[in-house]
C-alpha positions as CSV (number, residue, x, y, z in Angstrom):
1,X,-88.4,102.1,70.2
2,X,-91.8,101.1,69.2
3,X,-92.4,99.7,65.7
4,X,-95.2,101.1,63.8
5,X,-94.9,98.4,61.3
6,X,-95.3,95.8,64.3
7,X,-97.8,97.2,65.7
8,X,-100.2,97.5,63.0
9,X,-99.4,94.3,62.1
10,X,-101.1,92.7,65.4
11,X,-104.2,94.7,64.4
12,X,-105.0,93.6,60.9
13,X,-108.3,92.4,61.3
14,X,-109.3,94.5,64.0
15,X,-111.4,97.2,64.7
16,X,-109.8,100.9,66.1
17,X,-111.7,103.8,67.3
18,X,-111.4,107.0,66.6
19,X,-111.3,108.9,69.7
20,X,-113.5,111.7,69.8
21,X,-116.2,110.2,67.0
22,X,-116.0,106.8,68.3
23,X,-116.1,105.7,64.3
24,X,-114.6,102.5,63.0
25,X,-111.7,101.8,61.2
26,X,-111.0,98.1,60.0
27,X,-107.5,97.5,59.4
28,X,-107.5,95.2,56.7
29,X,-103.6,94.7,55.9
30,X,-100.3,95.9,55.3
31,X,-99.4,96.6,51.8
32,X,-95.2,97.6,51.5
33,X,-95.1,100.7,53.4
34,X,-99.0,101.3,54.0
35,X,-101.9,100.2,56.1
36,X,-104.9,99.4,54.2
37,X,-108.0,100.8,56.3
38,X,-111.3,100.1,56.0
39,X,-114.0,103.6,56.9
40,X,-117.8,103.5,56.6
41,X,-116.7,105.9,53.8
42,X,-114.5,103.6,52.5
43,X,-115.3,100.0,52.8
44,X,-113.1,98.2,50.2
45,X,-109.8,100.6,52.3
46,X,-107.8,103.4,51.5
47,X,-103.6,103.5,52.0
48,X,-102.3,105.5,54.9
49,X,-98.8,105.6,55.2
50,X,-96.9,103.6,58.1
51,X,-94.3,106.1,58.2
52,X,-97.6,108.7,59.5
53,X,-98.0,106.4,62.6
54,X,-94.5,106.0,63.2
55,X,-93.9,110.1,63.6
56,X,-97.2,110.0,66.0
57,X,-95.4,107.2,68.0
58,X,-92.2,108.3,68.0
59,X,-93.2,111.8,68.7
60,X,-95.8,109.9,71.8
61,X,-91.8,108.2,72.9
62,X,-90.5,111.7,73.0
63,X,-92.7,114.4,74.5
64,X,-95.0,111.9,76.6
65,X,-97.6,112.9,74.8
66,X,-99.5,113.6,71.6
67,X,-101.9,115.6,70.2
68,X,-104.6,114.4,68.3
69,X,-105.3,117.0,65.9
70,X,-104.9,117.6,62.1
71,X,-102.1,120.1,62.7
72,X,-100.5,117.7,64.6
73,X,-101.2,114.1,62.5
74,X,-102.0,115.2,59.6
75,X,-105.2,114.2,56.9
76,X,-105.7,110.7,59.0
77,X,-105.2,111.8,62.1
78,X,-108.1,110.3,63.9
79,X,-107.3,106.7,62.3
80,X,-103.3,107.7,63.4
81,X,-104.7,108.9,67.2
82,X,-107.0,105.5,67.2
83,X,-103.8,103.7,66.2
84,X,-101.5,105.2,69.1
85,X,-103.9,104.8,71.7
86,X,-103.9,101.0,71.6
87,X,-100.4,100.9,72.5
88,X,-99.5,99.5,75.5
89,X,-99.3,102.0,78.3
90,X,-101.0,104.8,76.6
91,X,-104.2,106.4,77.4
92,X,-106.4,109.0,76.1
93,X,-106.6,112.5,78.1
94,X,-110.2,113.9,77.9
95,X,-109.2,117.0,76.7
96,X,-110.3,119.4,73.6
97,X,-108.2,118.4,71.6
98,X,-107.7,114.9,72.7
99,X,-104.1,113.9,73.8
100,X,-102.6,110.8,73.9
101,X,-100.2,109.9,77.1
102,X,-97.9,107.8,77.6
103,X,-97.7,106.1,81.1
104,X,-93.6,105.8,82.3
């Protein structure tokens, strides 16, 4: 099982792209049980919840795949769908809407 948590955690400081706007996101640290990510919109960073990319993940471990879509991720799903797609072994299926796969 992948760690959300861990994950993140080897990006603070980084950069992630969202995938269909190519847009930015900073992650700037890990506060309890939130990410703090930085957005041209926000620049000082807004919470998202860890336990948001850990249903994407674990939802990415299950079905193979993901969508990247509001309906599917919720408010921050583009910064989620960034998120996922710098796992190891996933990749980005140039669909509409995007999907994330996961290589087996």
């Amino acid at each position: 099982m992948i760690s959300a948590r861990a994950h993140l955690e080897s990006l603070v400081g980084s950069d992630v792209h969202t995938l269909t706007r190519h847009r930015p996101n900073r992650i700037l640290r890990i506060e309890g049980d939130e990410v703090v990510v930085s957005t041209g919109k926000s620049p000082s960073g807004q919470p998202v919840p860890i336990a948001w990319v850990q249903d994407a993940i674990d939802v990415l471990e299950r079905d193979g795949e993901v969508e990247v879509t509001v309906e599917a991720l919720g408010h921050r799903g583009a910064f989620v769908g960034a998120v996922v797609a710098t796992l190891p072994g996933a990749f980005v299926e140039p669909t509409t809407p995007r999907r994330i796969m996961l290589r087996r």
